[in-house]
Biopython code that builds the backbone (N, CA, C, O; Angstrom):
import numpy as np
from Bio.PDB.StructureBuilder import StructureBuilder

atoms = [
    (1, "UNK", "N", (30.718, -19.734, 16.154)),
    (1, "UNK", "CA", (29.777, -19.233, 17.133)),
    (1, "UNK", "C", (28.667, -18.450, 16.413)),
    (1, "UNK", "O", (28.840, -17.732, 15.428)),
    (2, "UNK", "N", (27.217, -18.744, 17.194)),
    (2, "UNK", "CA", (26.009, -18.564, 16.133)),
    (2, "UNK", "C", (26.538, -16.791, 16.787)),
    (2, "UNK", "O", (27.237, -16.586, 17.779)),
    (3, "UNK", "N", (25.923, -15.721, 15.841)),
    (3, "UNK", "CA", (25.205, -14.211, 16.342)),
    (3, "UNK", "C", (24.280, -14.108, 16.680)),
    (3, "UNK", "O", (23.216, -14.587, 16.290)),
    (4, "UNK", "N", (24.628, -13.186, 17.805)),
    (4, "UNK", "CA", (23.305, -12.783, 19.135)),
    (4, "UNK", "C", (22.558, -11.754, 18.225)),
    (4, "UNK", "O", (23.251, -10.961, 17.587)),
    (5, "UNK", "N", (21.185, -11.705, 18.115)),
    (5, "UNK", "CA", (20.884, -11.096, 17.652)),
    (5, "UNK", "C", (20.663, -9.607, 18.582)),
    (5, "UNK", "O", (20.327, -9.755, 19.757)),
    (6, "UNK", "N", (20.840, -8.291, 18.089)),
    (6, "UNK", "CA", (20.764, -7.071, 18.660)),
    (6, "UNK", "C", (19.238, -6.600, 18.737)),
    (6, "UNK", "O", (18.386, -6.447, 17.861)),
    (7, "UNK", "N", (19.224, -6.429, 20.130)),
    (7, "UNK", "CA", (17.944, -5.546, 20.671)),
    (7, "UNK", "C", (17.565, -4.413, 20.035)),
    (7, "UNK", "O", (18.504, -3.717, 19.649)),
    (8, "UNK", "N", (16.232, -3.930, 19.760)),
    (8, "UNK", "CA", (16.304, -2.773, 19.733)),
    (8, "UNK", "C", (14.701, -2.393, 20.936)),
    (8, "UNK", "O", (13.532, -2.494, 20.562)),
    (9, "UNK", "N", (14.981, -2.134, 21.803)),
    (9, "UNK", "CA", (13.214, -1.567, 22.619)),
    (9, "UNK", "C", (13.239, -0.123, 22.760)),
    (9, "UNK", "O", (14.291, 0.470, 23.002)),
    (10, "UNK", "N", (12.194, 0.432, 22.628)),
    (10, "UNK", "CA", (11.478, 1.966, 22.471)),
    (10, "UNK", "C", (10.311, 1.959, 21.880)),
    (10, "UNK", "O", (9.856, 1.220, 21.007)),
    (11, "UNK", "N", (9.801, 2.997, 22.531)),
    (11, "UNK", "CA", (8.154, 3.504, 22.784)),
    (11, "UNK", "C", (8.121, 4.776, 21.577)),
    (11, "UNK", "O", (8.964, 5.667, 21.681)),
    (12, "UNK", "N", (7.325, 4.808, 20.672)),
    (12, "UNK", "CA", (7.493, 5.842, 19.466)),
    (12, "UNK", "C", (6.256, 6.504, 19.657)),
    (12, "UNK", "O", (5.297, 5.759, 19.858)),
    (13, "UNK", "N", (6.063, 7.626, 19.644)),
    (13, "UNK", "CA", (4.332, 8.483, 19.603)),
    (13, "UNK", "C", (4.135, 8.374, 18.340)),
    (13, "UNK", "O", (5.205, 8.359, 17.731)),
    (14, "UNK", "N", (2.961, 8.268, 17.489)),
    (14, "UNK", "CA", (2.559, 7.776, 16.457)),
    (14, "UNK", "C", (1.027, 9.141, 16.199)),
    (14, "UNK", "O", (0.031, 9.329, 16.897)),
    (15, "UNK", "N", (1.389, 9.679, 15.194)),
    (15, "UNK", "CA", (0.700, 10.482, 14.720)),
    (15, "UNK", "C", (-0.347, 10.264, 13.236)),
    (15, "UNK", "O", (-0.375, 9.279, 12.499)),
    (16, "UNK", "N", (-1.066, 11.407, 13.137)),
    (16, "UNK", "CA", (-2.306, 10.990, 12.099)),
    (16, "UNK", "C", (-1.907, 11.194, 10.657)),
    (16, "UNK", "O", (-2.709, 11.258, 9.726)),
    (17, "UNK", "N", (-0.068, 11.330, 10.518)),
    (17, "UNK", "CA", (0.688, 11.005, 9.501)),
    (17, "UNK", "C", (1.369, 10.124, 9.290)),
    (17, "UNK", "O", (2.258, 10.143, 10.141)),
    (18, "UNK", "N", (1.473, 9.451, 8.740)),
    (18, "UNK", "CA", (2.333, 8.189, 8.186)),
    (18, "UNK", "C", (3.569, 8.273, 8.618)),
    (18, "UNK", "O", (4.197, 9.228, 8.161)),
    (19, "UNK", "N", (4.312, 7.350, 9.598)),
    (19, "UNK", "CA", (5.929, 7.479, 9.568)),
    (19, "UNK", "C", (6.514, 6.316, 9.746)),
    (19, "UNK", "O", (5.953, 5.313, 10.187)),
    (20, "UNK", "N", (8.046, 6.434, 9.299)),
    (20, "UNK", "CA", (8.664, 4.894, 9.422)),
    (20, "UNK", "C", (9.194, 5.221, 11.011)),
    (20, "UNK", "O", (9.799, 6.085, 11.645)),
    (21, "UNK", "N", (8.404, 3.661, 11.226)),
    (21, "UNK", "CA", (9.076, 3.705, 12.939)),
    (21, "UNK", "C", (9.987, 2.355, 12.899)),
    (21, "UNK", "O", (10.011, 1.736, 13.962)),
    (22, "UNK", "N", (10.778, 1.788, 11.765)),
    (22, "UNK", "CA", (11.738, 1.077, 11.507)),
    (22, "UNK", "C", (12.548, 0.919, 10.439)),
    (22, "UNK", "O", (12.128, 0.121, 9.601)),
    (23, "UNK", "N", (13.606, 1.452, 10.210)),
    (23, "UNK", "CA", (13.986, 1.837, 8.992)),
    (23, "UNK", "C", (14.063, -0.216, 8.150)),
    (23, "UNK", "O", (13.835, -1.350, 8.571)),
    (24, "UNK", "N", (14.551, 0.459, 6.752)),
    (24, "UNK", "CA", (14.561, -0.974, 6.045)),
    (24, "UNK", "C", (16.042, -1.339, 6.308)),
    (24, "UNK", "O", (17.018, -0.590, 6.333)),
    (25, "UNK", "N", (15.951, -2.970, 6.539)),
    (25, "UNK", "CA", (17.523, -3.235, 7.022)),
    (25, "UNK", "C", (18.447, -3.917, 5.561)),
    (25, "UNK", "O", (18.035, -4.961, 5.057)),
    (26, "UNK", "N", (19.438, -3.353, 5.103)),
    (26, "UNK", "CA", (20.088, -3.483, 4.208)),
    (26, "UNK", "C", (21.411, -4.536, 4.749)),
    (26, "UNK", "O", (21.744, -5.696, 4.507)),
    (27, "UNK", "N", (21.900, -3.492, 5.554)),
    (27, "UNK", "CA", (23.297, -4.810, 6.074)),
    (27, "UNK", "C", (22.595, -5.211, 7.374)),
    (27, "UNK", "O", (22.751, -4.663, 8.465)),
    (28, "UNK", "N", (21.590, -6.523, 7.024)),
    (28, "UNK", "CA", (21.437, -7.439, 8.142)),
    (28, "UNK", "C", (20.256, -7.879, 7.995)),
    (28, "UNK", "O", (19.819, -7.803, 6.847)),
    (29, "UNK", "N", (19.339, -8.479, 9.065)),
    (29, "UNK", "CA", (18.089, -8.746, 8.606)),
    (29, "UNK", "C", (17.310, -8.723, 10.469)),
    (29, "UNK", "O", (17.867, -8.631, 11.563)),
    (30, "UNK", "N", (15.959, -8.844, 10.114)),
    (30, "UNK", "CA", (15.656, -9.106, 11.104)),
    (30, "UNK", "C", (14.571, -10.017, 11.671)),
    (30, "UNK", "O", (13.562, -10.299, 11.024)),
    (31, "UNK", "N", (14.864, -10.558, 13.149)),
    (31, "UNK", "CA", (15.157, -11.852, 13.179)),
    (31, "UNK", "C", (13.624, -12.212, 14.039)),
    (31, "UNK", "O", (13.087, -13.316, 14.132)),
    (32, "UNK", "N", (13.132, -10.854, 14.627)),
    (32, "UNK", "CA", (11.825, -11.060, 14.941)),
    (32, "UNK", "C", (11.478, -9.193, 15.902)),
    (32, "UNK", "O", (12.227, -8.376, 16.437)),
    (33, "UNK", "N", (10.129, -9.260, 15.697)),
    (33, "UNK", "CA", (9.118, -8.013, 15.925)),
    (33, "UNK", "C", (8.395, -8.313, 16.336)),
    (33, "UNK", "O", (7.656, -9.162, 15.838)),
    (34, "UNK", "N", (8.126, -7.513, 18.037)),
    (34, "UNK", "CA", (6.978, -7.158, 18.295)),
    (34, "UNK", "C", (6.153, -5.894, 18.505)),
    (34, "UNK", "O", (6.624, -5.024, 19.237)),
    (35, "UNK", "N", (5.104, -5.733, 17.999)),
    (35, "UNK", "CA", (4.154, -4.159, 18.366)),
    (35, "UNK", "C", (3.307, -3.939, 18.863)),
    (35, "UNK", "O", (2.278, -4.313, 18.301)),
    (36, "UNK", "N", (3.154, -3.227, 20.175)),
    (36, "UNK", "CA", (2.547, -3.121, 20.790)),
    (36, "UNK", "C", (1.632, -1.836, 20.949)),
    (36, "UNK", "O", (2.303, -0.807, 21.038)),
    (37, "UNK", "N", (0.253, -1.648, 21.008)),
    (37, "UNK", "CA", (0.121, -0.527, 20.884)),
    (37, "UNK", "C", (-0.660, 0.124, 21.996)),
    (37, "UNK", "O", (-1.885, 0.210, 22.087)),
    (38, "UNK", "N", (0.491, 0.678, 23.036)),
    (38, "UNK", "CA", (0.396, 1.411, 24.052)),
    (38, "UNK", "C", (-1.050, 2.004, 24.518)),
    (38, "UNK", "O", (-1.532, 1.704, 25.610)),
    (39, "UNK", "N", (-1.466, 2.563, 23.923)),
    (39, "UNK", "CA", (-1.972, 3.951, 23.906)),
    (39, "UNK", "C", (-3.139, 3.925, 25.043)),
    (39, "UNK", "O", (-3.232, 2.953, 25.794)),
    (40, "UNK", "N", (-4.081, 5.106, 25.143)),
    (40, "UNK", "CA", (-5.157, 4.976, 25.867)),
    (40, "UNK", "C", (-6.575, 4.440, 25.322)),
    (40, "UNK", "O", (-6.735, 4.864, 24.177)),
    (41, "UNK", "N", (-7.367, 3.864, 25.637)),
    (41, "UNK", "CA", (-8.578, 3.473, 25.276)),
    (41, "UNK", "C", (-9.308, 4.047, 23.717)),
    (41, "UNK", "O", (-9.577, 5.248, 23.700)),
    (42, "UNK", "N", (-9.577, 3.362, 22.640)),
    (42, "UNK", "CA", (-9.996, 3.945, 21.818)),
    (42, "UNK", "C", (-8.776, 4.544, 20.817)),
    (42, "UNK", "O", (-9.233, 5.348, 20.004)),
    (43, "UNK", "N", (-7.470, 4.347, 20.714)),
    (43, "UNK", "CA", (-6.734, 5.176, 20.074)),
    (43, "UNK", "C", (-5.968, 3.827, 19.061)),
    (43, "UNK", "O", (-5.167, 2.979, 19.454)),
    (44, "UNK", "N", (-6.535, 4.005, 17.691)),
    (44, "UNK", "CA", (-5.764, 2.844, 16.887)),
    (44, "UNK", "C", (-4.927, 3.351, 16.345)),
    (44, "UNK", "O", (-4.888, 4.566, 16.150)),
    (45, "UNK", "N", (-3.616, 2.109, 15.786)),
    (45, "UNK", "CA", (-2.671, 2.181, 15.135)),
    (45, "UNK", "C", (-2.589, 1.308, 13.970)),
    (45, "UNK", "O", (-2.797, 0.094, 13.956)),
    (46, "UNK", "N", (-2.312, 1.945, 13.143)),
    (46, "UNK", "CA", (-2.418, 0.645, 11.536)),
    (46, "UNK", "C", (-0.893, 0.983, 11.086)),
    (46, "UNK", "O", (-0.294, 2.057, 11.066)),
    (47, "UNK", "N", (-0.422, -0.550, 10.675)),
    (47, "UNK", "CA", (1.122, -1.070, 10.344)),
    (47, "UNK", "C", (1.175, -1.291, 9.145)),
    (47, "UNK", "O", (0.295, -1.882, 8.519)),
    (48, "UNK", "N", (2.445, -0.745, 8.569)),
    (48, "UNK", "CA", (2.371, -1.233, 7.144)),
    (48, "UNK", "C", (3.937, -1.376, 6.855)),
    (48, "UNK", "O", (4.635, -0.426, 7.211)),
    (49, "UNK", "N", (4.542, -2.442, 6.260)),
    (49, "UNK", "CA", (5.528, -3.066, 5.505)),
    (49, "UNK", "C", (6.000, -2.506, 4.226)),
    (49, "UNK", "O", (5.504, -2.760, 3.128)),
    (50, "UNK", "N", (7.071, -1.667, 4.471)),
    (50, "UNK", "CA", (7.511, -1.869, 2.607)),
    (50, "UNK", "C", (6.503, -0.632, 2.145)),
    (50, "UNK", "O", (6.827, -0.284, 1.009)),
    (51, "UNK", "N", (5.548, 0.033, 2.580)),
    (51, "UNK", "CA", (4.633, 0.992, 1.915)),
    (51, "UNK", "C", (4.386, 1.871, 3.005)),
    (51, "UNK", "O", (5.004, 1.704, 4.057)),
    (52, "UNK", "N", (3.283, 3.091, 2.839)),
    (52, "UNK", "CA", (2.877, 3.931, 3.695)),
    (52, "UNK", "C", (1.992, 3.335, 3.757)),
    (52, "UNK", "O", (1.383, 2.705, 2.892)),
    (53, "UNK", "N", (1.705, 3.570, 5.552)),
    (53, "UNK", "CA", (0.535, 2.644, 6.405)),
    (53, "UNK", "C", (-0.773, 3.646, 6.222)),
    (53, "UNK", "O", (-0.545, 4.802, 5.866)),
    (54, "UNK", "N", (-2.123, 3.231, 6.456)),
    (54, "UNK", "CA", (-2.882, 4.002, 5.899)),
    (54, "UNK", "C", (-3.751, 3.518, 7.132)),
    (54, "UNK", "O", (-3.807, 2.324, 7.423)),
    (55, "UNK", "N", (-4.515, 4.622, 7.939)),
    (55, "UNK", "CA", (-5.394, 4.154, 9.080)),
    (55, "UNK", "C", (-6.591, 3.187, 8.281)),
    (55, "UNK", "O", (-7.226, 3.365, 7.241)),
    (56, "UNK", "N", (-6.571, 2.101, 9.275)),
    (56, "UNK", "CA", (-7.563, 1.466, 9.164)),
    (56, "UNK", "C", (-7.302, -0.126, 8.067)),
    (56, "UNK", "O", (-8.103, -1.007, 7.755)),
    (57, "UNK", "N", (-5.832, 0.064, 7.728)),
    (57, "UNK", "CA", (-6.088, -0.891, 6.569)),
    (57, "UNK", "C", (-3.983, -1.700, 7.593)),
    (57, "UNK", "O", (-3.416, -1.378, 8.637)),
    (58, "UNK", "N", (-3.662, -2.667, 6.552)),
    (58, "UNK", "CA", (-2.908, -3.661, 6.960)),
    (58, "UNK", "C", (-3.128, -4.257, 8.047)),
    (58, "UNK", "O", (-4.046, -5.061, 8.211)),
    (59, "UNK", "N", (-1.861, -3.737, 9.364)),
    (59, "UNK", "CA", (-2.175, -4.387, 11.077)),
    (59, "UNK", "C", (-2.573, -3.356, 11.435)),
    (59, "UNK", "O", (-1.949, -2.297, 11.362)),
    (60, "UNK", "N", (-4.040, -3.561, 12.023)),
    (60, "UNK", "CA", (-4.730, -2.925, 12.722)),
    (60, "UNK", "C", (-4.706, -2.955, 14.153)),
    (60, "UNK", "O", (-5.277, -3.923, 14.655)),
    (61, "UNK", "N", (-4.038, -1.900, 15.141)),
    (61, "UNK", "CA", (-4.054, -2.410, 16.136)),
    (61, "UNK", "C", (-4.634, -1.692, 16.993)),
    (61, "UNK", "O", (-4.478, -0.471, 16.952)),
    (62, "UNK", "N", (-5.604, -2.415, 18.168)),
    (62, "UNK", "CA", (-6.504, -1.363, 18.798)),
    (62, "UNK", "C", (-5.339, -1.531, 20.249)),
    (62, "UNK", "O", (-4.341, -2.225, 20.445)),
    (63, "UNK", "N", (-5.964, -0.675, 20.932)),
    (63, "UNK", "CA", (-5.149, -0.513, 22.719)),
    (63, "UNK", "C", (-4.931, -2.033, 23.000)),
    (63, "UNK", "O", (-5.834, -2.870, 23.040)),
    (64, "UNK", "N", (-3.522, -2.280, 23.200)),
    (64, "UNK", "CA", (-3.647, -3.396, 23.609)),
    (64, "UNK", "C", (-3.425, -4.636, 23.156)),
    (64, "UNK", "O", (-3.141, -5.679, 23.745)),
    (65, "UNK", "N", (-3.680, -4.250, 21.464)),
    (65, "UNK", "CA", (-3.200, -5.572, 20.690)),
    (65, "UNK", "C", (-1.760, -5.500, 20.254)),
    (65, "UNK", "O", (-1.113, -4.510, 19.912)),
    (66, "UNK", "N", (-1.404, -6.738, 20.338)),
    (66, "UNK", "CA", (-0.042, -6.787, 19.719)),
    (66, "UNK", "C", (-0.015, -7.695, 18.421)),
    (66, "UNK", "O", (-0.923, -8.462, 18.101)),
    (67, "UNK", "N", (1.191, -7.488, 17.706)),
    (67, "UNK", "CA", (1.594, -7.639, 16.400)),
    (67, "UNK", "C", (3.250, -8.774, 16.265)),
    (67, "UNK", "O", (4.147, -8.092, 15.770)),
    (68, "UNK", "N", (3.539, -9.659, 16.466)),
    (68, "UNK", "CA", (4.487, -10.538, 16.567)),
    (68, "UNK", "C", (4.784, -11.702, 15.411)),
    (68, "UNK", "O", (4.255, -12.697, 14.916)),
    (69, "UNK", "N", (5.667, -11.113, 15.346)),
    (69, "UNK", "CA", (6.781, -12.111, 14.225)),
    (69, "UNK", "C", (8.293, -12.465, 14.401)),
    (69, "UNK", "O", (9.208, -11.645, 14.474)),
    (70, "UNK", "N", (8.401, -13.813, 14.455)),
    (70, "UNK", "CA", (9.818, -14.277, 14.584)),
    (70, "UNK", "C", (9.914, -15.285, 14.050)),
    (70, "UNK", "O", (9.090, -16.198, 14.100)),
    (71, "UNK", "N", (11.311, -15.269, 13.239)),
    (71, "UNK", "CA", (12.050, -16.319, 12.270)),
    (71, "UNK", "C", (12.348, -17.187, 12.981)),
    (71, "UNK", "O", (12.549, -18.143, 12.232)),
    (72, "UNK", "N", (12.593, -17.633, 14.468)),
    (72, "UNK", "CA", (12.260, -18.922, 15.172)),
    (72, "UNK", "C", (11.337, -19.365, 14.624)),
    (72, "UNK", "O", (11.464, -20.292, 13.824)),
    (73, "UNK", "N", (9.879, -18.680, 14.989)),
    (73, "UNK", "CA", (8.108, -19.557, 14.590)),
    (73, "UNK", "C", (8.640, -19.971, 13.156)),
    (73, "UNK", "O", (8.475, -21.188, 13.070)),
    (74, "UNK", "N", (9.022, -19.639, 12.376)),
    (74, "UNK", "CA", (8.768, -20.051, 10.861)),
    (74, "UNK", "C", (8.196, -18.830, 10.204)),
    (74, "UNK", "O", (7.529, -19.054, 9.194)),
    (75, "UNK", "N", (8.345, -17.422, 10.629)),
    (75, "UNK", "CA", (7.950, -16.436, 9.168)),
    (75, "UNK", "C", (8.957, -16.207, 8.670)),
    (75, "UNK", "O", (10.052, -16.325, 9.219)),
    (76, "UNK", "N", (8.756, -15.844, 7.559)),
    (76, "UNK", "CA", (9.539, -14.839, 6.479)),
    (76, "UNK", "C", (10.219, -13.509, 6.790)),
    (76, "UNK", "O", (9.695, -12.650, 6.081)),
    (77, "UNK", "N", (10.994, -13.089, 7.417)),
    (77, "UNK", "CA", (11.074, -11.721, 7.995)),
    (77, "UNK", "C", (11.014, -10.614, 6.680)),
    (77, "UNK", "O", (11.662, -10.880, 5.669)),
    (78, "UNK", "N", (10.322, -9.554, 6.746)),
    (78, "UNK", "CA", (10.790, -8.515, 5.938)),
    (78, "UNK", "C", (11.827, -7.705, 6.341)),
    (78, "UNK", "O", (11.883, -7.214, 7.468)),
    (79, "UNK", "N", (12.610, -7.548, 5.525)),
    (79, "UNK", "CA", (13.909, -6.495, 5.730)),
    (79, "UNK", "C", (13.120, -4.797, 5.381)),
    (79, "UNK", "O", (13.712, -3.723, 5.486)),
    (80, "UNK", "N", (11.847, -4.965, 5.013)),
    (80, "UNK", "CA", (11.889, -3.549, 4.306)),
    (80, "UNK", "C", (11.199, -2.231, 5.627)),
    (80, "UNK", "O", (10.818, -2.643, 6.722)),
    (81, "UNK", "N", (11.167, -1.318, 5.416)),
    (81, "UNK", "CA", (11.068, -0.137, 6.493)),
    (81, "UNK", "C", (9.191, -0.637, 6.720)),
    (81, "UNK", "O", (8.450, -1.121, 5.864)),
    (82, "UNK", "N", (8.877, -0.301, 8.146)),
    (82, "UNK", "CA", (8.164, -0.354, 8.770)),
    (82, "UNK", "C", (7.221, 0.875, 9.391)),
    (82, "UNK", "O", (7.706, 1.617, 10.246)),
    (83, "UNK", "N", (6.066, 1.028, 8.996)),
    (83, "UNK", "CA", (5.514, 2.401, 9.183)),
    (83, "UNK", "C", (4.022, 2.475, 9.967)),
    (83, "UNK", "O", (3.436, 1.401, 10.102)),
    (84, "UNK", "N", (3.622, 3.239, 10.293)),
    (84, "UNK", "CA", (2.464, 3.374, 11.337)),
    (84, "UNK", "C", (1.794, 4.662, 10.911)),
    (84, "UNK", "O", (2.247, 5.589, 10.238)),
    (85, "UNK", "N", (0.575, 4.490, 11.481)),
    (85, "UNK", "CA", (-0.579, 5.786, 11.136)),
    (85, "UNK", "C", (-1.547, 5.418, 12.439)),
    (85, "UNK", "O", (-2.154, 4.377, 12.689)),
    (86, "UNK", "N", (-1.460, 6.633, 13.151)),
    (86, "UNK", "CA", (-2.768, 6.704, 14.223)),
    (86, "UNK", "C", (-3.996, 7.557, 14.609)),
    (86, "UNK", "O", (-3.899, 8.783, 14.664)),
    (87, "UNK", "N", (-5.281, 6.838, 14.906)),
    (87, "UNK", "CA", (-6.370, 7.472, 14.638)),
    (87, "UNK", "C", (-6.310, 9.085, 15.817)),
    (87, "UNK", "O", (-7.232, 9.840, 16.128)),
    (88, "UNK", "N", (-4.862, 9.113, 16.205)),
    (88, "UNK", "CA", (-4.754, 10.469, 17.214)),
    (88, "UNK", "C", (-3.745, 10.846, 16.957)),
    (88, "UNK", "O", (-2.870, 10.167, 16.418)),
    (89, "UNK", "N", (-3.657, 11.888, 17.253)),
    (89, "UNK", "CA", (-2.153, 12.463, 17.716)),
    (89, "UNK", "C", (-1.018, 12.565, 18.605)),
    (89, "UNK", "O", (-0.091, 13.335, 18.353)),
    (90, "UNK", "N", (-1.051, 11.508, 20.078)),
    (90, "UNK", "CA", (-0.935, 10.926, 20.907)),
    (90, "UNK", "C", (-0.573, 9.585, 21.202)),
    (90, "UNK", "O", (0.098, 9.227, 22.170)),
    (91, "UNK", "N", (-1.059, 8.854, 20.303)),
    (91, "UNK", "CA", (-1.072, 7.539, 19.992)),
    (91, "UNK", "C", (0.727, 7.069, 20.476)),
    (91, "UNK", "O", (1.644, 7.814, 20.127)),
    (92, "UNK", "N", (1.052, 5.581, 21.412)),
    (92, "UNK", "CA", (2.081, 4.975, 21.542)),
    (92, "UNK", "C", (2.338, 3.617, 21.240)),
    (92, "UNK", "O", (1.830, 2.703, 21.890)),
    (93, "UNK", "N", (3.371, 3.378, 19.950)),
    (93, "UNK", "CA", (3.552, 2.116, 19.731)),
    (93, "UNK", "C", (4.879, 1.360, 20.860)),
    (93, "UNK", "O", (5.857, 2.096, 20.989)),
    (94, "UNK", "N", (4.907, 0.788, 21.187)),
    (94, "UNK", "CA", (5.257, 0.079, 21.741)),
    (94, "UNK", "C", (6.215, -0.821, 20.569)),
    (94, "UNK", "O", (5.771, -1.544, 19.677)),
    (95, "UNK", "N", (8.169, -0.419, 20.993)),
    (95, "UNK", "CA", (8.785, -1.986, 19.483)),
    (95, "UNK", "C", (9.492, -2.575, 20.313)),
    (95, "UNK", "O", (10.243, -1.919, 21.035)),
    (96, "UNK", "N", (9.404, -4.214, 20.422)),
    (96, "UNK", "CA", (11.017, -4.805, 20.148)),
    (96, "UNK", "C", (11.149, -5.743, 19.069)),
    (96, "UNK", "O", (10.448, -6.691, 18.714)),
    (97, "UNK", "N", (12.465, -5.135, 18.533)),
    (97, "UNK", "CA", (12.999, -5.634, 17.610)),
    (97, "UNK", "C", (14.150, -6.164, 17.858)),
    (97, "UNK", "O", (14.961, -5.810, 18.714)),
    (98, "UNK", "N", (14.257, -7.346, 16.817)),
    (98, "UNK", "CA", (15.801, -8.207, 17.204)),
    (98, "UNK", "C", (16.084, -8.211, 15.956)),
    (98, "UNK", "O", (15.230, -8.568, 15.145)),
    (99, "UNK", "N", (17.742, -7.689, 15.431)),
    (99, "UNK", "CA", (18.097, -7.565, 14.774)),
    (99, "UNK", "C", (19.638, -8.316, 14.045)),
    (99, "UNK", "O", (20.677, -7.740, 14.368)),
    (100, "UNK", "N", (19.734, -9.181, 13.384)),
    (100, "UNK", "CA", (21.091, -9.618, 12.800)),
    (100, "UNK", "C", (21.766, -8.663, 12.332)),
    (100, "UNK", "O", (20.953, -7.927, 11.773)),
    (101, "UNK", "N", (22.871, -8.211, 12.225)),
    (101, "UNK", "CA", (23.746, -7.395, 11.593)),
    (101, "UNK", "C", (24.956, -7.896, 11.000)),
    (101, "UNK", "O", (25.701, -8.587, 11.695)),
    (102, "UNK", "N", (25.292, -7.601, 9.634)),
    (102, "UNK", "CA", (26.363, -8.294, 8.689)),
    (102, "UNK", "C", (27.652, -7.855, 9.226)),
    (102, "UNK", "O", (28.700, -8.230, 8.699)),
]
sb = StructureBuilder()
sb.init_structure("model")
sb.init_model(0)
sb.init_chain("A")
sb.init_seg("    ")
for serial, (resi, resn, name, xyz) in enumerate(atoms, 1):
    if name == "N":
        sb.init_residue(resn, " ", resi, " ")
    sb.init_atom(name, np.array(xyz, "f"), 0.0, 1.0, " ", f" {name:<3s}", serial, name[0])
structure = sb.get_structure()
């Protein structure tokens, strides 16, 4: 029998410091991501993989845009921690994540 992959959904406030809003997955992998970025009019969020996210540079996401990857479509998943930087202090990312676990 194949594994269901595990949910993860929650809304993270995202500040004008760098933070991991997904840790890196060691026992397991994951199987697809989406990011959404909540917020109010004018308030960006920039994504970064594996490094500290830096406003304005990797996924740039303005109100509204989303960010989607799944090992169904054919990407590569990264296992490594997942981080955000927003042009406010207020700022809401929006995750779901689906997760394999060993």
């Amino acid at each position: 029998m194949e594994k269901q992959p595990i949910p993860r959904d929650t809304v993270e406030t995202i500040d004008t410091t760098s933070k991991v809003v997904s840790k890196a997955m060691f026992n397991g992998k994951r199987k697809g991501i989406s990011l959404r970025n909540v917020s109010l009019a004018g308030e960006q969020i920039s994504i970064a993989f594996g490094t500290e996210a830096k406003l304005g540079s990797g996924i740039v996401l303005n109100q509204g845009d989303v960010h989607n990857e799944s090992a169904d479509a054919g990407y590569t998943m990264s296992n490594a921690e997942i981080t955000a930087i927003a042009s406010v202090n207020t700022a809401k990312l929006a995750i779901h994540e689906l997760m394999e676990l060993n």
